[in-house]
N, C-alpha and C positions, 0 to 999 in steps of 0.2 A: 769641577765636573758636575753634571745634571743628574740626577740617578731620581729614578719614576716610584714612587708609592703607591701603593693600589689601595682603597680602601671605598668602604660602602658608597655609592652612589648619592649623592647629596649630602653627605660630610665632607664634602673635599675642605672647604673652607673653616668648617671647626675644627677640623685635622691642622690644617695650616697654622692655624692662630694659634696651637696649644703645642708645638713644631716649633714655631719662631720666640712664642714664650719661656720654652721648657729648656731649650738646648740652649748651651752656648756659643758665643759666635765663631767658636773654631773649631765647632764641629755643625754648625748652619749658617753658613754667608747668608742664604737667601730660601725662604719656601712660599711656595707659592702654587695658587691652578692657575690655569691660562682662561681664558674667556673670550668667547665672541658676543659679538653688536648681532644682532637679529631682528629682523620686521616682521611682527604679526599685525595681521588685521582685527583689530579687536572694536565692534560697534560701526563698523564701517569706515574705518581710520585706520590708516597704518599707525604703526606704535614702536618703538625702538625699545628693545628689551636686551639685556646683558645674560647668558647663560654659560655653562663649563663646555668649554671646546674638547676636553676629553672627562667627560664623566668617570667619576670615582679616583683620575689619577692626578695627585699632588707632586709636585717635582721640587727635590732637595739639591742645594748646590753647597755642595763641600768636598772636602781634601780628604776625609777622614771616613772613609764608608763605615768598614766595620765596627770602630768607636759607636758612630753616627745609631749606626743598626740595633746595638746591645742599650742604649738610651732609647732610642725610640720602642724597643716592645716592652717599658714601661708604661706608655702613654693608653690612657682609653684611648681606645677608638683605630688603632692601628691595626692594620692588615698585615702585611708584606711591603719588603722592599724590593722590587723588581731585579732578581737576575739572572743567572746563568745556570738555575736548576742544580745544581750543587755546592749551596751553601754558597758562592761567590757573587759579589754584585758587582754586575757590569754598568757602567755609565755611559750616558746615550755618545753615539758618536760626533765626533764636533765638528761636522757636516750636520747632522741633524738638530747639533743645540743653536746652530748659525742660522738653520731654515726658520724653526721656530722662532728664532730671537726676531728675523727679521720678516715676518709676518707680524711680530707686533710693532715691528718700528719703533717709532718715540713714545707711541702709548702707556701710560703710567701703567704699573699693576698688570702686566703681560695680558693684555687685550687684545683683542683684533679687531680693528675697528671696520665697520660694513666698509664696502667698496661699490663705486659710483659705476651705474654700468651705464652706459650712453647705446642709444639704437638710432638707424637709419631710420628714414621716413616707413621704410617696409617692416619695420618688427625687428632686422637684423641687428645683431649686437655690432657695433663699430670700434667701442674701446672701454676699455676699464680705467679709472680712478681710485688706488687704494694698493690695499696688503695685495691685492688680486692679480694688479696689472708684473708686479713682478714676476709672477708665476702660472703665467697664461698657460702652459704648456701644460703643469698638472692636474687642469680642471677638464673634470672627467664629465660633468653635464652643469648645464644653467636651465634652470627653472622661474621665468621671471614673473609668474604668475606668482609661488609663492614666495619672488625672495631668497631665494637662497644660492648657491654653489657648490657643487659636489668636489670636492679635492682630494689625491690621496698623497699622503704624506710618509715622510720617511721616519720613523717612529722602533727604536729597539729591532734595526736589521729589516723591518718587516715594513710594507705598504699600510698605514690604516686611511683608513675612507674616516673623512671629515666634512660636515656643514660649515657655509662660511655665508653668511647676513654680504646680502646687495640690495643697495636700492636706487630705483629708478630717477633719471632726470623729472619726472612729474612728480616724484614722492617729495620734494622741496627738500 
């Protein structure tokens, strides 16, 4: 099961590596942040850049919460283990670890990789290529000027609003 770590914004990944270092493997299958592909215009070029698709949360896949939990507030750099407000950690539901999983597809390293948006001759969007096209339904706005897609996702019960990298048939 998935269970969500919150910790400082821009440690997600030195969190991770001292996570997958520290613990052993039957009390960590897997840690990991998730990431998306993103297009910035930087000098007049698009540029494909990789950032945390949920800032500051790291996700732990093990059997063993509690074990998992009394190990980890040994670690610098730990926050919290994401749960249920009274001491219990709840893990995401698996509906939710299935959506994630399969926004990153085959992607090494839980990535999301940009998604290809194609438009009609008039500007209109006509179809997506990517994590995207599976999930037309939850995108809440396309912005094609900067590149992105607005989505909300199922996340601990609750809807969060996530950016997700598109880019254009002329970006090559």
């Amino acid at each position: 099961m998935w269970y969500v770590i919150w910790t400082v914004t821009g440690g997600e990944e030195a969190l991770a590596g001292r996570i997958r270092s520290r613990l052993p493997s039957r009390l960590c299958r897997e840690c990991f942040c998730m990431k998306r592909e993103s297009m910035k215009k930087l000098g007049g070029e698009w540029v494909e850049l990789t950032e945390p698709l949920f800032p500051g949360y790291v996700f732990l896949d093990t059997g063993n919460p509690e074990e998992a939990f009394y190990s980890l507030k040994r670690l610098p750099g730990f926050a919290v283990l994401i749960g249920g407000g009274q001491g219990g950690f709840i893990p995401l539901e698996r509906e939710e670890e299935a959506f994630l999983a399969a926004l990153c597809g085959q992607a090494p390293g839980y990535l999301v990789k940009n998604t290809r948006v194609y438009l009609d001759p008039g500007g209109k969007i006509r179809g997506f290529k990517g994590p995207l096209e599976l999930f037309k339904d939850r995108i809440r706005e396309v912005n094609l000027r900067k590149r992105y897609a607005v989505l909300d996702i199922p996340l601990r019960g609750k809807e969060k609003t996530a950016l997700f990298g598109i880019r254009l048939e002329k970006d090559g």
